[in-house]
Each structure stands twice: as C-alpha cells, then as structure tokens.
PAPAKOL-767290 format. One line per field, with one value per residue: chain; x, y, z of N, C-alpha, C, O in turn. Coordinates in pm, whole numbers, plus 50000, padded with zeros to 5 digits. Last residue first. Example, Ala and Ser with C-alpha at 12.3 -4.5 7.8 and 13.67 -1.06 7.14 Angstrom:
nulo c(A_A)
npx c(51285_51319)
npy c(49775_49431)
npz c(50708_50780)
capx c(51367_51230)
capy c(49894_49550)
capz c(50714_50780)
cpx c(51290_51320)
cpy c(50003_49670)
cpz c(50787_50780)
opx c(51341_51424)
opy c(50114_49668)
opz c(50804_50846)
% end
This chain:
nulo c(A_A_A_A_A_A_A_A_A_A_A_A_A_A_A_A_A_A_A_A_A_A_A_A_A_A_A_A_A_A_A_A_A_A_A_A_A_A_A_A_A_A_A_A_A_A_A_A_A_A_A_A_A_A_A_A_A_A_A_A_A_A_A_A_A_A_A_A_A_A_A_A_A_A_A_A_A_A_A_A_A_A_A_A_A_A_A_A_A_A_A_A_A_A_A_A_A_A_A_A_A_A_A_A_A_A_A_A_A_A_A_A_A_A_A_A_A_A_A_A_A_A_A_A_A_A_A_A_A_A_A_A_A_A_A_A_A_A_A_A_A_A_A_A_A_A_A_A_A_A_A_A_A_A_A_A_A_A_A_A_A_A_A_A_A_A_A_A_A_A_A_A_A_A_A_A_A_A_A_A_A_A_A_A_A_A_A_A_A_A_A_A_A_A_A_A_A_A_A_A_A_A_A_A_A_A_A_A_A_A_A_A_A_A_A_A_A_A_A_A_A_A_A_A_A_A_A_A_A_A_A_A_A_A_A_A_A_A_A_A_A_A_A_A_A_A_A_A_A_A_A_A_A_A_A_A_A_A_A_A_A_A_A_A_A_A)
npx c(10994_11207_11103_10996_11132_11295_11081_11060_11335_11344_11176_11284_11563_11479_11364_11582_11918_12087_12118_11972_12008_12234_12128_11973_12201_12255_12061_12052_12300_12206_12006_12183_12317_12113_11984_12221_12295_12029_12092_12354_12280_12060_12220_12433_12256_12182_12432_12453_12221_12280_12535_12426_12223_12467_12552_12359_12312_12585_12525_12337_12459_12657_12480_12349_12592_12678_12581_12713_12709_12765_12966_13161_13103_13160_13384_13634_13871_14082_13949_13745_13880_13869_13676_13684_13902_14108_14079_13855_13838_13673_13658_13421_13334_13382_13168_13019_13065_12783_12591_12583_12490_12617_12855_12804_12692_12965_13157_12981_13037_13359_13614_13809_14027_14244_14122_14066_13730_13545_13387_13016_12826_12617_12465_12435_12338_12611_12901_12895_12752_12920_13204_13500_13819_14029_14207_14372_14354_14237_13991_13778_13599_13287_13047_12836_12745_12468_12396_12536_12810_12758_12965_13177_13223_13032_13244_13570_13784_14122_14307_14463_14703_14593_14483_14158_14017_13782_13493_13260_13096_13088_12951_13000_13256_13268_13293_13500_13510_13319_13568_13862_14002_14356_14611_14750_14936_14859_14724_14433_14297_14089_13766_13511_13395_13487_13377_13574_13888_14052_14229_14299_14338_14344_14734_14926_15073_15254_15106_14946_14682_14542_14286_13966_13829_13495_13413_13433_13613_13819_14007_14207_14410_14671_14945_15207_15106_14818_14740_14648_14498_14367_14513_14632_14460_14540_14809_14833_14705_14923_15077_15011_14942_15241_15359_15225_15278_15566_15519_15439_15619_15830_15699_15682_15912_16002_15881_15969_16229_16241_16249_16477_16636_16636_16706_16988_17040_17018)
npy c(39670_39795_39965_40150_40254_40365_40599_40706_40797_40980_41170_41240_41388_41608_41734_41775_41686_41348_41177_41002_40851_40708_40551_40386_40243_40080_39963_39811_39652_39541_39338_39205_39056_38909_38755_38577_38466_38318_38146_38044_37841_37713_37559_37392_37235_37078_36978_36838_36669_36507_36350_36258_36051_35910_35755_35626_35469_35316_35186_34991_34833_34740_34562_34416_34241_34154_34081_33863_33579_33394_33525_33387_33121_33212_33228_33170_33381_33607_33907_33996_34210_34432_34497_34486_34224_33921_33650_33431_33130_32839_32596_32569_32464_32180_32021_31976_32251_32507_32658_33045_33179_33231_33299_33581_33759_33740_33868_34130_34222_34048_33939_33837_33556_33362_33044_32796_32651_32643_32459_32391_32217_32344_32497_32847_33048_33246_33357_33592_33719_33743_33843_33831_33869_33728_33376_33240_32897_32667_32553_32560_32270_32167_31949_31942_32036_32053_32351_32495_32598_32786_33000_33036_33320_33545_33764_33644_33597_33647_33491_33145_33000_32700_32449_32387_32309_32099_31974_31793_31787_31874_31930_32101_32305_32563_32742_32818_33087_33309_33566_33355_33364_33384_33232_32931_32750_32462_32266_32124_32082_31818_31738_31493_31437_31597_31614_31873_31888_32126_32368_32592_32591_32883_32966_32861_32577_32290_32116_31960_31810_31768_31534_31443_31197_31026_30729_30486_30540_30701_30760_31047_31267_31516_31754_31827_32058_32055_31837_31719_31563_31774_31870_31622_31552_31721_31657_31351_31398_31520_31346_31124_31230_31254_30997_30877_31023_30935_30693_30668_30774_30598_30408_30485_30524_30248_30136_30294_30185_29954_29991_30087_29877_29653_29735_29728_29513_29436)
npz c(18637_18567_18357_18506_18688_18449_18386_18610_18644_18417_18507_18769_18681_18560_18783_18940_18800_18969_19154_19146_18938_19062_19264_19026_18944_19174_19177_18917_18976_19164_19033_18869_18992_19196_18966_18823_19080_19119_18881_18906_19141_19007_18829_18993_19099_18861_18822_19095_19082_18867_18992_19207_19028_18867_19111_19188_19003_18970_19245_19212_19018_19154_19331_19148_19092_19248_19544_19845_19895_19713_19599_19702_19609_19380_19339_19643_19708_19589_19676_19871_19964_19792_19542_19288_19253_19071_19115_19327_19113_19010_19144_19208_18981_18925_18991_18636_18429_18467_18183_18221_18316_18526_18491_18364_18586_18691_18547_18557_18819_18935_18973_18707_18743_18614_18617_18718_18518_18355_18163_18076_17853_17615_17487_17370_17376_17464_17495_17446_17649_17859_17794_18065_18184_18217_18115_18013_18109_18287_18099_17890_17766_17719_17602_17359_17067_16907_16903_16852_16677_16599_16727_16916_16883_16942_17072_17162_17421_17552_17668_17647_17627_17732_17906_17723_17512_17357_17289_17184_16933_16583_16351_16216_16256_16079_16311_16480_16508_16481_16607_16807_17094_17144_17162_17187_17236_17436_17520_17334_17132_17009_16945_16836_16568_16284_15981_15903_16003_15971_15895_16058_16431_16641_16673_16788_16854_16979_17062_17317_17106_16858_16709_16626_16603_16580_16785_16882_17059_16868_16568_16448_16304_16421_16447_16433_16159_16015_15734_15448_15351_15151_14991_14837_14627_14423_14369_14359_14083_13908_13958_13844_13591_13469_13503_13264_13126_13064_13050_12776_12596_12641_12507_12254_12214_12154_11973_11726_11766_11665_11376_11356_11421_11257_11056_11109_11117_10845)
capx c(10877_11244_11194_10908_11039_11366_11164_10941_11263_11411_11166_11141_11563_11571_11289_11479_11857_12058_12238_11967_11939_12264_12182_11869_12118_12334_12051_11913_12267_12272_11961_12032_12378_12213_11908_12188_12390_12117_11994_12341_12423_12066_12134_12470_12320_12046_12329_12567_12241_12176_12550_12491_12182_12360_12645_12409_12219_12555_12673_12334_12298_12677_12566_12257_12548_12784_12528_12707_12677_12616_12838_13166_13114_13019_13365_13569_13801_14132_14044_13659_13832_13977_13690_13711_13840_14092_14210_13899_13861_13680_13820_13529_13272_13453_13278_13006_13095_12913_12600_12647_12426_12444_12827_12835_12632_12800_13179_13019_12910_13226_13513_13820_13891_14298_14183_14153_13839_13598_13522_13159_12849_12729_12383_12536_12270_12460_12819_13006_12735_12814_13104_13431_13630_13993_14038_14411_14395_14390_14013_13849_13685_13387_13173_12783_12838_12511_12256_12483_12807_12685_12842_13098_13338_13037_13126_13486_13638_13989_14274_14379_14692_14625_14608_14237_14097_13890_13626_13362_13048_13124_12912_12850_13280_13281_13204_13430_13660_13348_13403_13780_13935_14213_14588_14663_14978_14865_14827_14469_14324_14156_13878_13599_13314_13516_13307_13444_13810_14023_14220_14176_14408_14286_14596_14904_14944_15278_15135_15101_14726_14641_14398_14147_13865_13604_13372_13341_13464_13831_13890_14201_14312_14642_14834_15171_15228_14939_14681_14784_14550_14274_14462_14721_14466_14427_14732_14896_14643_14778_15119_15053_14875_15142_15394_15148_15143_15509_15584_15321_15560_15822_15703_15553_15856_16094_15829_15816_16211_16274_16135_16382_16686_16572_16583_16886_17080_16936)
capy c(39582_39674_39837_40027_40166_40281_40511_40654_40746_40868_41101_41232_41266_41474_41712_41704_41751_41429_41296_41097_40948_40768_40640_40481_40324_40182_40037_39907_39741_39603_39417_39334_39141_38992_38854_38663_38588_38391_38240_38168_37977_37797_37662_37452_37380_37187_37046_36900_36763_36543_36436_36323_36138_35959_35920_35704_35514_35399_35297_35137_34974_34853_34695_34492_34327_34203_34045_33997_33775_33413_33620_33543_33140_33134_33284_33072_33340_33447_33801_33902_34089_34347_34468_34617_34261_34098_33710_33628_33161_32979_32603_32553_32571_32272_32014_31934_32138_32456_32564_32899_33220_33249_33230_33442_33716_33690_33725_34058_34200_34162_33917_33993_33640_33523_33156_32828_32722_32805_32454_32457_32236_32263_32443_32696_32977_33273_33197_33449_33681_33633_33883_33754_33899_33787_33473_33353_33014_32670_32559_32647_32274_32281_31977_31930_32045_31960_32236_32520_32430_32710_33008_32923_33221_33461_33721_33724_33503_33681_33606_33244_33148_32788_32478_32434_32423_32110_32088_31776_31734_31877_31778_32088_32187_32424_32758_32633_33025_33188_33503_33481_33285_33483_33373_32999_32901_32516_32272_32168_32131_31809_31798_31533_31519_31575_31573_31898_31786_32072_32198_32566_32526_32760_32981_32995_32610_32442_32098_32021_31882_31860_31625_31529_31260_31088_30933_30500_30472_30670_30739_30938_31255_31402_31704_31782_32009_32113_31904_31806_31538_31654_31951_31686_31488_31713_31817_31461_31291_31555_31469_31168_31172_31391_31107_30827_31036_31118_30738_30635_30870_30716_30366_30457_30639_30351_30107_30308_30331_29992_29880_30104_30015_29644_29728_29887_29633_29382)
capz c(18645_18652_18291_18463_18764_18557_18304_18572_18762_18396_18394_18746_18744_18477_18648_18960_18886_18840_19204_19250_18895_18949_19321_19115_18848_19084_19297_18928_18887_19175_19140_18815_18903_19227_19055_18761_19039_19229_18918_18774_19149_19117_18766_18904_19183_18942_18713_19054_19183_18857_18881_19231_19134_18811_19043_19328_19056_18911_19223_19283_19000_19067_19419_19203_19012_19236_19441_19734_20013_19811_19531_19730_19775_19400_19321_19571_19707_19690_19642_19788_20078_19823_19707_19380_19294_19139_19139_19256_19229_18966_19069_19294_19039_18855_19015_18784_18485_18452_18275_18129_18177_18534_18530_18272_18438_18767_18568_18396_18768_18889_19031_18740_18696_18638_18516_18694_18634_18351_18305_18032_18001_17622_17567_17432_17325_17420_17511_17361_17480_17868_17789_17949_18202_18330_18088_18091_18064_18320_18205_17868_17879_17662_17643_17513_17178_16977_16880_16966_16785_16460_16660_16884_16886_16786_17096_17093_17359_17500_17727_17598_17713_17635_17900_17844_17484_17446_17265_17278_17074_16742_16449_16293_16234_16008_16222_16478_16513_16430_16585_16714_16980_17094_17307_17127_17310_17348_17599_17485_17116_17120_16933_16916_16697_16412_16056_15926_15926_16098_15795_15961_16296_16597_16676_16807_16776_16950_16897_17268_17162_16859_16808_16584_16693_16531_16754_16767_17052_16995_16628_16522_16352_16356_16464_16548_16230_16123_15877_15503_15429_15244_15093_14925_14777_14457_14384_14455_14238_13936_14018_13982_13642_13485_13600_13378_13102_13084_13130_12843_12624_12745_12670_12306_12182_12279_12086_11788_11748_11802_11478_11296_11510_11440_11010_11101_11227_10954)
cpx c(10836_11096_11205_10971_10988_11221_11190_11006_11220_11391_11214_11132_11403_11496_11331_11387_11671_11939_12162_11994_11865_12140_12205_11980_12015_12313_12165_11979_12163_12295_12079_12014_12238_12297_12005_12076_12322_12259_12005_12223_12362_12165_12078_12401_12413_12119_12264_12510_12369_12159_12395_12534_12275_12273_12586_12516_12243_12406_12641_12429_12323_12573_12626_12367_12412_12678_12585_12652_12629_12571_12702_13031_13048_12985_13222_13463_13698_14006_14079_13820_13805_13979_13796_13709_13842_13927_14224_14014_13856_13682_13812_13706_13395_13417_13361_13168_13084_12957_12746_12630_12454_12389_12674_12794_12660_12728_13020_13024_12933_13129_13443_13657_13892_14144_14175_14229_13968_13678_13515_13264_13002_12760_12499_12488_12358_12412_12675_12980_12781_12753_12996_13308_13622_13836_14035_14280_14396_14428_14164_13908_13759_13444_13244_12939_12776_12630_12309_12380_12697_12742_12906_12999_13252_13108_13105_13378_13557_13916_14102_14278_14586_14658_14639_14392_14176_14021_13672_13483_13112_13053_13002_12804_13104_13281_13200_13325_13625_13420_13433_13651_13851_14147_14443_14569_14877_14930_14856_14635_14442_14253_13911_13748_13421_13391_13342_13347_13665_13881_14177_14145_14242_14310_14487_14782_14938_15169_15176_15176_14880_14664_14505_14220_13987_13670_13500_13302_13381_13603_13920_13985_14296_14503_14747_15016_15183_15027_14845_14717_14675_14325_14412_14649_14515_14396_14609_14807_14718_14712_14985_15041_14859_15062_15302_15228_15123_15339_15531_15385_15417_15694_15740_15563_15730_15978_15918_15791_16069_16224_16142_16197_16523_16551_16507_16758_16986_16938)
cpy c(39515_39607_39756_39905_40058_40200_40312_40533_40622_40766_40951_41141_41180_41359_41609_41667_41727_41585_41399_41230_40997_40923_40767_40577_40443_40283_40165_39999_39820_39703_39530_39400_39271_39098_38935_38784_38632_38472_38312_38206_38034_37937_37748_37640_37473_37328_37159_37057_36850_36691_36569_36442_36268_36094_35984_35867_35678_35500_35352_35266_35044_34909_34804_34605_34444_34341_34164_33981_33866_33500_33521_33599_33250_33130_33307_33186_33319_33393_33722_33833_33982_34210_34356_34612_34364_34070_33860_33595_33334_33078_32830_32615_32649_32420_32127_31973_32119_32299_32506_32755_33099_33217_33176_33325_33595_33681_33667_33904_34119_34133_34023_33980_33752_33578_33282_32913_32759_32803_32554_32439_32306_32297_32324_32626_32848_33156_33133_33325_33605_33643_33746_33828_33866_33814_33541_33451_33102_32755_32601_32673_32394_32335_32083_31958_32050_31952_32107_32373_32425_32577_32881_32919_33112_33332_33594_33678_33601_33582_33674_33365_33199_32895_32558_32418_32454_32204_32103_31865_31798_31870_31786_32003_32214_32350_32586_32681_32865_33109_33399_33424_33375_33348_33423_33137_32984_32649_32308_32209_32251_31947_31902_31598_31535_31604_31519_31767_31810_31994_32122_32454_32538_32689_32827_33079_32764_32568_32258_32038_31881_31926_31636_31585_31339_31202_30949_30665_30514_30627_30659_30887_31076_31358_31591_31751_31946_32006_31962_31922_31598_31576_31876_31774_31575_31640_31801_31578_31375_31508_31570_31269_31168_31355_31250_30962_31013_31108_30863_30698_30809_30825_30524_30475_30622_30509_30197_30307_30380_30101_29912_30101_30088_29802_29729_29911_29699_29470)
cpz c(18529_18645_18424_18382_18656_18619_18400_18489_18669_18548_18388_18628_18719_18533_18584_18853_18845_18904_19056_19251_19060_18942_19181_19197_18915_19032_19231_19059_18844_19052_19216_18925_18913_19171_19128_18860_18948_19188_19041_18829_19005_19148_18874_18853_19100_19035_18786_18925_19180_18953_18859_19092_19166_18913_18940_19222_19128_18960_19148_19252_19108_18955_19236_19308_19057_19111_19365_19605_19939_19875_19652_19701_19866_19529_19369_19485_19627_19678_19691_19700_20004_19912_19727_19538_19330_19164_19143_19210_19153_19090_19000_19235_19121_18906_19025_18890_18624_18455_18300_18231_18119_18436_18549_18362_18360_18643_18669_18435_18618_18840_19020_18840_18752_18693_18651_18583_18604_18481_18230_18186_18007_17812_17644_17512_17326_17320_17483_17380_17409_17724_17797_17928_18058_18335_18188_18089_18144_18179_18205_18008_17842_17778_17612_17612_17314_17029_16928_17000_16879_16594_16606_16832_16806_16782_16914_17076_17291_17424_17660_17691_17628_17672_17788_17803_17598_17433_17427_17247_17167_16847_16576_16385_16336_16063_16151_16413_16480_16397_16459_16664_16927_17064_17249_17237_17193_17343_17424_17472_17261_17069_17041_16893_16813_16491_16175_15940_15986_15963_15894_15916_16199_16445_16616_16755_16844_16859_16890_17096_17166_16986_16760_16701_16611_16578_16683_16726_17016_17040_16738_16535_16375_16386_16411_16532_16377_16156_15949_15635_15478_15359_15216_15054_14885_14582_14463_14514_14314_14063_14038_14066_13791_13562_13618_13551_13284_13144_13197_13017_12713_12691_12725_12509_12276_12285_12192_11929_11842_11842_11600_11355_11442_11506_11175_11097_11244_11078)
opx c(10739_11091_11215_10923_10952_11210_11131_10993_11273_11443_11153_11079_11402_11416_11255_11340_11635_11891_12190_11949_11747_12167_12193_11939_11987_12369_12161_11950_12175_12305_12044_12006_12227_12345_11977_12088_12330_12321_11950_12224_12275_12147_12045_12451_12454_12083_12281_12535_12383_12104_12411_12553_12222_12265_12625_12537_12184_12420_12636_12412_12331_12585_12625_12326_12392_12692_12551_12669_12529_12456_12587_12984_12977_12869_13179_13435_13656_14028_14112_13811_13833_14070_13802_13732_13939_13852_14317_14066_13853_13583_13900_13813_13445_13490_13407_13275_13119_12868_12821_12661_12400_12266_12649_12704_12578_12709_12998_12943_12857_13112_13465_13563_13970_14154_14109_14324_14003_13700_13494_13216_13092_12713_12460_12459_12317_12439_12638_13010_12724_12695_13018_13273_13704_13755_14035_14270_14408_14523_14223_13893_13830_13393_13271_12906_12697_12652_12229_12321_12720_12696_13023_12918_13249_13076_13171_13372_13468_13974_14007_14191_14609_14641_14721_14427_14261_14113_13627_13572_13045_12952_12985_12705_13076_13303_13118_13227_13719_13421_13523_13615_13780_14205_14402_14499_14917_14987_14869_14673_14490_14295_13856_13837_13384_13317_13280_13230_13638_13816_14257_14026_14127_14291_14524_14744_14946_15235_15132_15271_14949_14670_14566_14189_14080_13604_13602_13206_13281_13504_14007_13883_14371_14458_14785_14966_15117_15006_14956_14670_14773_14253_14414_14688_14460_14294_14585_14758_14667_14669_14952_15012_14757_15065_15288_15171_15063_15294_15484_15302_15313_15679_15692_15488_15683_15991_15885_15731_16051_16175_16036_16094_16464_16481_16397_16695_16917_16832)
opy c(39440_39484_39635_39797_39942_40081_40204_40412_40513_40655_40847_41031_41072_41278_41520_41553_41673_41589_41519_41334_41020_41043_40888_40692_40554_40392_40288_40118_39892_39826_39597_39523_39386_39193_39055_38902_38754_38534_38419_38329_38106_38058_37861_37751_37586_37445_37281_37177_36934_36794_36690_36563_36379_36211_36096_35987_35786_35620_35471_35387_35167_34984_34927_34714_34546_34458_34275_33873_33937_33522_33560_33696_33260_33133_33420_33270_33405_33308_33719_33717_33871_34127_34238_34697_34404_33977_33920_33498_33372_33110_32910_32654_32759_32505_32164_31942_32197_32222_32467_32761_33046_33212_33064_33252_33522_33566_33549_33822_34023_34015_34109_34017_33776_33699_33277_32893_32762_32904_32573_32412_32262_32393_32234_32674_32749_33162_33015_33221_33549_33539_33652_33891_33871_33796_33472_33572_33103_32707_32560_32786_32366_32409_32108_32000_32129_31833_32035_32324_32368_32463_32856_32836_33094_33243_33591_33557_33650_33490_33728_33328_33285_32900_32500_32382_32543_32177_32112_31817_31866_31939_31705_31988_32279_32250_32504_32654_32790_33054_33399_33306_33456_33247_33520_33130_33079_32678_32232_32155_32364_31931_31989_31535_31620_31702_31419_31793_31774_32047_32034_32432_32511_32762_32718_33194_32768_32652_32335_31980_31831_32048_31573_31683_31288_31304_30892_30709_30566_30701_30572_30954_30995_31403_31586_31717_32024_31886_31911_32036_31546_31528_31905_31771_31598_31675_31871_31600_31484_31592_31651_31285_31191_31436_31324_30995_31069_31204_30892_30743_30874_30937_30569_30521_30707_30589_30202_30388_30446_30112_29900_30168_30150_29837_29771_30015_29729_29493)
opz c(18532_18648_18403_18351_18676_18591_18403_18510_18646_18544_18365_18648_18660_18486_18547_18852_18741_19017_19050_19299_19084_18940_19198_19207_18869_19046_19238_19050_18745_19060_19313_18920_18956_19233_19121_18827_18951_19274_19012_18839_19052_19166_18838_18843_19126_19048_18780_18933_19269_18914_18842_19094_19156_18874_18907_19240_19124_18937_19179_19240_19098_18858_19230_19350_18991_19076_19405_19549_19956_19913_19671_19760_19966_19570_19393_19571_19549_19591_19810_19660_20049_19920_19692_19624_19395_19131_19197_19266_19036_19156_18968_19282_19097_18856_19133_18838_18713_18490_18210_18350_18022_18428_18593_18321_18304_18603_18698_18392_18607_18807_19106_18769_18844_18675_18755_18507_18486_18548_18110_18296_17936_17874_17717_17622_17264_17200_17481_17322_17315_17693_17721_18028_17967_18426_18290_18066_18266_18117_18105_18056_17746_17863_17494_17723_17365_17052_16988_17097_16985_16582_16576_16874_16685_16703_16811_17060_17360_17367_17716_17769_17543_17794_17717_17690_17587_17357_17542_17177_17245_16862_16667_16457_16436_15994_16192_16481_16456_16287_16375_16663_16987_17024_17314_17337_17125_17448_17327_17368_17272_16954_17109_16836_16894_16499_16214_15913_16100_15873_15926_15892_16236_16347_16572_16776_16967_16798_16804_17042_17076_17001_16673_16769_16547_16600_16720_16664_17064_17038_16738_16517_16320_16492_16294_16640_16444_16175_15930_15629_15531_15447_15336_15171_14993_14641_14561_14625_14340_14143_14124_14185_13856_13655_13716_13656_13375_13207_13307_13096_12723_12739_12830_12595_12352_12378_12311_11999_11945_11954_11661_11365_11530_11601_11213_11115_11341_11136)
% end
C-alpha cells in the first residue's frame, strides 16, 4: 500500500513544481518587460498636479537631462540641479510639454537644437539662477514659450541684444538680467534693458568692424604705393647709373648704347 501512494504521489509532485517553474519564468518575464517603464532616476518621480502630468526631479543630484522622462509630461521639473550643457535635442520626446523648468543648474551652454520639437506648445521656460554668459539667439528660434533668463553671469553684447529681442520674456524678470562683463566697463552692474536704451550694442560693433575693415583697406593701398614709389626709384637710379656708365665709354660706344638706353626707358 506504501508504495502504491508513493507511486500516485509522484505525478502530482511533478505537476506542482513544474507549474512553479512556469509560473517563476512568467515573472520574471513581467519584470523584464515593465521594468523600463518604471525605472526613472534616482530622486525622481512622476505626479499629477490639476489635471497635467508632472515629472519631477528636482534636487535629484542630475548631471544631465534624464532619458526615461515619460513622453506624455506636460510638466517638468528639473530645477536645483548640477546639469552644466543642454545638448541638441535634449526634449526631443517629450511633444506635450508646456512647462520646463531648469533654473538653479550650472548650466553654461544651450546648443542650438536644445528645444527642437517643444515649439508648437511650451509656453514656460525658467533657465533662471545658471551660468549662461552668451547664448546664440538660434537655440531659441521658433519658441514661442515665455522665457527667465535672470540671474546669470551675461557677457552685455551684441549676441545678449539679439536674444533678448528674439525671445519673449517673463513678466518681471527683465530686471533680474543684470552685466556681469562688458567691453565697457560702466555698463557692469547694470539692468540689461536699462543699458541698451543708450546703446545699441549692435549697431556700435558695425561700426567697429566697419572702421578695421577701412583701416585694413588703407593699410593694402599704402602698402602698393610704397612698391610703386620704390619700384620708380629703383629704375630710375638704375638708368642714371647706367647713363654715368656710358659717359665714361668712348664716343662711338657710347652713341650706340645711348640710343639703346633711351629706348628701353621709353
């Protein structure tokens, strides 16, 4: 009888682990396949806040823009950070952004492209309290989003008059884009918008260039003056040379090589 159970047993021990195995392969499979979907940075998480879907990350130690950024955020939070570049198409994936937020970063550069593909509906873009000195007004080309550009390092020149011209700012926020250089030293410290009601940063360096274009131009020309004034000076000494020469020859010589001489100078 023992044996006849041990027999009978057999099947059903066979059956349960091998439904076991099935059901752990199964897991592990789900796992694989979820895992990308919800494995975002360290410190970051996504949220909804009235009725917009929101990811943030801010203070999340981030050194650059995170990829697993859920392509239907309209709001992301990405502030108080130590992300130093944004590179071309750094928000390519996300179409439905509204609202970026990047201030408190050390970011120094904006490659032209950054924000390609947010042009049609980002209306927010706070890049306030980095390290932007000059920017190309290309990186912003076709943004229709309202931008903070205060409180950065700016290099007050023709480049930072272009952007500003090029981007609509936040209400307010004008105020906050102070010199911190300048080829004119008078213009550091001050409001940037303040400085360019006097100066128009960019019609003084047409002139400048204007002015070394000209100077160069007049450098060329006195250039070709001095060789034509030494080349008439060489010849013409060297004919007076040549005529004391066929002084000293005796008269017949000389006669010849006269005729000679008059007509190579003519």
């Amino acid at each position: 009888m023992p044996a006849v159970e041990r027999v009978l047993h057999r099947p059903v021990t066979m059956g349960l682990l091998l439904q076991s195995l099935l059901l752990l392969l199964l897991l592990l499979l789900l796992g694989c396949c979820l895992h990308p979907a919800t494995a975002f940075p360290k410190g970051c998480y996504p949220s909804e806040e009235e009725g917009l879907k929101t990811f943030r990350c801010s203070n999340a130690r981030l050194t650059e823009v995170p990829r697993d950024i859920p392509n239907d955020t309209n709001k992301l939070y990405l502030d108080s950070n130590r992300i130093p570049f944004l590179p071309r198409d750094a928000f390519r994936d996300l179409p439905l952004l509204l609202e970026l937020d990047l201030s408190h970063n050390a970011i120094a550069g904006v490659e032209s492209g950054a924000f390609r593909g947010l042009a049609e509906h980002l209306h927010s873009l706070d890049l306030s309290s980095n390290r932007l000195v000059s920017v190309s007004k290309d990186a912003f080309s076709n943004l229709k989003a309202k931008v903070n550009l205060s409180n950065n390092p700016w290099l007050c020149d023709c480049r930072l008059q272009e952007l500003v011209r090029t981007v609509e700012l936040v209400a307010g926020s004008s105020g906050g884009i102070v010199c911190d250089s300048s080829a004119q030293e008078e213009h550091v410290g001050k409001a940037f918008l303040q400085v360019i009601a006097d100066t128009d940063f960019c019609n003084v360096y047409k002139k400048t260039t204007d002015i070394a274009m000209l100077v160069t131009m007049f450098g060329w020309f006195a250039m070709v003056i001095s060789y034509l004034v030494y080349y008439v000076r060489q010849n013409q000494e060297d004919a007076r040379r040549h005529l004391e020469y066929l002084k000293s020859l005796p008269s017949k010589q000389r006669r010849s090589e006269e005729s000679s001489t008059i007509s190579t100078v003519v």
